[in-house]
Structure formats: structure tokens, C-alpha cells
C-alpha positions as CSV (number, residue, x, y, z in Angstrom):
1,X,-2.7,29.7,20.1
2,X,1.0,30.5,19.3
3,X,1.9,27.7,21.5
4,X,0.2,25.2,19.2
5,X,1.2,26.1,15.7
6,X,4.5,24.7,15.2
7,X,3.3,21.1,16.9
8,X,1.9,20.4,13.0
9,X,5.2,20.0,11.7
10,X,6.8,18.2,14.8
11,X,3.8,15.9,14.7
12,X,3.7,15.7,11.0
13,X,7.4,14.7,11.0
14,X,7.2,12.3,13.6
15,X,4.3,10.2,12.0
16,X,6.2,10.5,8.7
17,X,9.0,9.4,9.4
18,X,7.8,6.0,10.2
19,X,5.9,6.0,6.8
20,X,9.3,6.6,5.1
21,X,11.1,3.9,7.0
22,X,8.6,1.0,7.3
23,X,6.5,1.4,3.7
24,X,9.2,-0.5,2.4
25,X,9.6,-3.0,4.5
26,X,5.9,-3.2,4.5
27,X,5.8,-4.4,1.0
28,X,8.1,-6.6,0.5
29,X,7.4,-8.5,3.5
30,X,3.4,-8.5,2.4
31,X,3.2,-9.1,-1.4
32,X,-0.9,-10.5,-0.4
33,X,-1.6,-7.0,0.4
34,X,-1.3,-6.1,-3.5
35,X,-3.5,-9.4,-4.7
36,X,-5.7,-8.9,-1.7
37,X,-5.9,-5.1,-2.1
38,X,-6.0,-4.0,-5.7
39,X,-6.1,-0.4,-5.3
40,X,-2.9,-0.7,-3.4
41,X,-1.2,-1.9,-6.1
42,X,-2.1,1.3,-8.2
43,X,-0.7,3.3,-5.3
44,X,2.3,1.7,-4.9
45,X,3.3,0.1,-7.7
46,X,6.3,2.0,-8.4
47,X,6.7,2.9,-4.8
48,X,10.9,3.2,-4.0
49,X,12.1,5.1,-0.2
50,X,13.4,7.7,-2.4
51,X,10.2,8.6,-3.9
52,X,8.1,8.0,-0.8
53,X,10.7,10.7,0.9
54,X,10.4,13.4,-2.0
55,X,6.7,12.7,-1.9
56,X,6.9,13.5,2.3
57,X,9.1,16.7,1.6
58,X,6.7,18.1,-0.5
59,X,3.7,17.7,1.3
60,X,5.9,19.0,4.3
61,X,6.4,22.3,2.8
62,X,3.1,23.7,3.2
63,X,2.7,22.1,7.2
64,X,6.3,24.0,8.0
65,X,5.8,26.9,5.9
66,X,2.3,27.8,6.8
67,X,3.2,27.0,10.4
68,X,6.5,29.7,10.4
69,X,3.8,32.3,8.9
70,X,1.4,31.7,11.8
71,X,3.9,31.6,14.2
72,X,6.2,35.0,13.4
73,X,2.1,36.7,11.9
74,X,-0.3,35.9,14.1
75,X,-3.3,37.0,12.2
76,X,-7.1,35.2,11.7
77,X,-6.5,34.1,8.0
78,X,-2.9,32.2,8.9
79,X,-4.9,30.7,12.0
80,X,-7.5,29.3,9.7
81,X,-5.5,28.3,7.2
82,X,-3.0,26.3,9.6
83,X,-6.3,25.3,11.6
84,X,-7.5,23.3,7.9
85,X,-4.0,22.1,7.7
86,X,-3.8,20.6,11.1
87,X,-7.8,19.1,10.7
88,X,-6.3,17.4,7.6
89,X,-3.6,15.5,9.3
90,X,-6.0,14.5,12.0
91,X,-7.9,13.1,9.4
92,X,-5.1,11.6,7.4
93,X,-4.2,9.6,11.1
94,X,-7.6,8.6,11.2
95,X,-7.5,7.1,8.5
96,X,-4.3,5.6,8.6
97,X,-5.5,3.7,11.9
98,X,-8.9,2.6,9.9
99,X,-6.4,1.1,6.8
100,X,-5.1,-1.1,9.7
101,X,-8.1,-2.4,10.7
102,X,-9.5,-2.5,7.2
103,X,-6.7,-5.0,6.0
104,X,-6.3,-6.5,10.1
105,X,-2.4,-5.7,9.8
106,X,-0.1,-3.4,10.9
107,X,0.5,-1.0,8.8
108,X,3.9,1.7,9.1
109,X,2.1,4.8,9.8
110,X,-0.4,3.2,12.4
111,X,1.9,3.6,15.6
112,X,2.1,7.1,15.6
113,X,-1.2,7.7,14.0
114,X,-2.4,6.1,17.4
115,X,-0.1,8.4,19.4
116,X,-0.7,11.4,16.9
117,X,-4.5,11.4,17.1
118,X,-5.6,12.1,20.2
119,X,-2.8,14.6,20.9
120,X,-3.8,16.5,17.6
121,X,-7.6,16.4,19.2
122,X,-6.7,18.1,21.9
123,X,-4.8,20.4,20.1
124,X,-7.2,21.5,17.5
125,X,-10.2,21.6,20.5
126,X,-7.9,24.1,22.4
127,X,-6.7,26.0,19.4
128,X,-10.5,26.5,18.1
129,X,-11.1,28.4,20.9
130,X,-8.7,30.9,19.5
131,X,-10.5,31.4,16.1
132,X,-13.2,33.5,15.1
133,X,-15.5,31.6,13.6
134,X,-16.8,32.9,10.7
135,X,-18.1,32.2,6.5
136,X,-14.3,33.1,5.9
137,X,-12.6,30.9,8.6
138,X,-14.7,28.2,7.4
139,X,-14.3,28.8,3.8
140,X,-10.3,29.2,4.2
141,X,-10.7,26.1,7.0
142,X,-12.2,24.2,3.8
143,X,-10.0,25.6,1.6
144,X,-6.9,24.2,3.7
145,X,-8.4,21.1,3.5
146,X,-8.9,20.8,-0.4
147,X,-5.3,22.0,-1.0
148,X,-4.1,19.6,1.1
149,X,-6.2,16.8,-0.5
150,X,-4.7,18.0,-4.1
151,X,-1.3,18.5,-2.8
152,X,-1.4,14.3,-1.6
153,X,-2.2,13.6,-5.1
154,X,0.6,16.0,-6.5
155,X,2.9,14.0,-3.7
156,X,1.9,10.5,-5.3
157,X,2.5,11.8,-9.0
158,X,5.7,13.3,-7.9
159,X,6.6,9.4,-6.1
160,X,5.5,7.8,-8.6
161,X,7.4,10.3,-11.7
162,X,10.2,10.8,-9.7
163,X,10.7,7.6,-7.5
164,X,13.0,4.8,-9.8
165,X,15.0,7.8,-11.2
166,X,16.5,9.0,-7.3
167,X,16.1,5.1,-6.3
């Protein structure tokens, strides 16, 4: 298992970082998505680099700090709780890759959520084998999970508040 755990923050990272440098370029180079897509609009109408890359620090906290906790105490509740973690990004990829074909564009997360995915299957199919599956693992697997969906929404207030003032 301990071979796995800090791959969520190398992998989280590397898919990030392409969020960070293309959104930008993304937007300014479709202005259709925003009439097209008005939910998009709401997301992103404040969006600056600067605010996209606090908004990517602080959702990278828990990834990297959860990850050093596995790694250094290898116990069942940091397993589970990194294994929720890591089932989120999957999930976040997947989705990523299904905006793409939703608005039939490239979008700047969709390279490496193709190259991500898979490699984060194999990963979490391995690393299951390692946890004891149990109504705690699965509540504190959920539990990951709902944390991570209400620390995206904290990330997009924080982008949004925060984003002009550093840009």
C-alpha cells in the first residue's frame, strides 16, 4: 500500500497544473462557452490564474497532507481516508473527460484526466486489496468523499473572494 499513497499528490499536481495554465487561455479564446453554457458563467465569472492557483493550493492541502500521514502512519483509518480522497480525484478526472465531450471541445484538464484515469484505476484496484473493508472504512471512505466535495466549493469561494485582489 505504502507504495501508492504519495502517487495522489504527484497525480493531483500533474492534472492541476494543466488546469492552472490552460483555464485561461480556455476562456478567452472561447467566449461561446459562457453563452452556450450558462452555468459556466456562474463558475467562472470572476475566474483570474491567481485565483484558480489559490483555489488548487487549497484543495492540495488535504491530497498532500493526508498522503504524508498515511505514508510516515500506516494505520486503517489514514488508508481509508486517503482511499476516499484518491476515489474523489478519479471521479473529478471522470468528469473532467465527460465536460469535454459534453461541450465537444477540449477542455485544459482533459489531457491528463485521460492519462490520470486509468493509472488512478489501477491504483485504487491494487490499493483496495490492502483495506479492511468494513461500516467504518466505508463510512470514513464516504466521509473522504463529502469533505472533498465541500472543500471544491470552499476552493471556488476562495477563487472567486480572493481571485481579482492577487490578480
Amino acid at each position: 500500500m505504502r507504495e501508492y499513497i504519495l502517487l495522489l499528490p504527484i497525480l493531483f499536481i500533474f492534472h492541476d497544473m494543466e488546469e492552472i495554465i490552460g483555464f485561461g487561455w480556455f476562456f478567452r479564446n472561447n467566449p461561446m462557452i459562457f453563452d452556450r453554457f450558462p452555468k459556466i458563467t456562474k463558475a467562472y465569472k470572476d475566474y483570474t490564474t491567481a485565483g484558480m492557483a489559490l483555489a488548487v493550493y487549497e484543495e492540495f492541502i488535504p491530497f498532500f497532507g493526508i498522503s504524508l500521514l498515511a505514508f510516515y502512519f500506516e494505520n486503517d483509518v489514514l488508508y481509508s481516508v486517503w482511499f476516499g480522497l484518491f476515489l474523489s480525484l478519479a471521479v473529478h478526472f471522470l468528469i473532467h473527460i465527460g465536460q469535454s465531450i459534453y461541450i465537444k471541445k477540449y477542455i485544459p484538464s482533459l489531457i491528463t484526466s485521460i492519462i490520470c484515469l486509468p493509472i488512478s484505476l489501477v491504483i485504487l484496484i491494487n490499493s483496495s486489496q490492502y483495506i479492511d473493508i468494513s461500516l467504518s472504512t466505508v463510512l470514513l471512505i464516504g466521509g473522504s468523499i463529502m469533505f472533498m466535495i465541500a472543500n471544491l466549493r470552499f476552493a471556488h469561494w476562495l477563487m472567486h473572494r480572493f481571485g481579482k485582489q492577487l490578480g
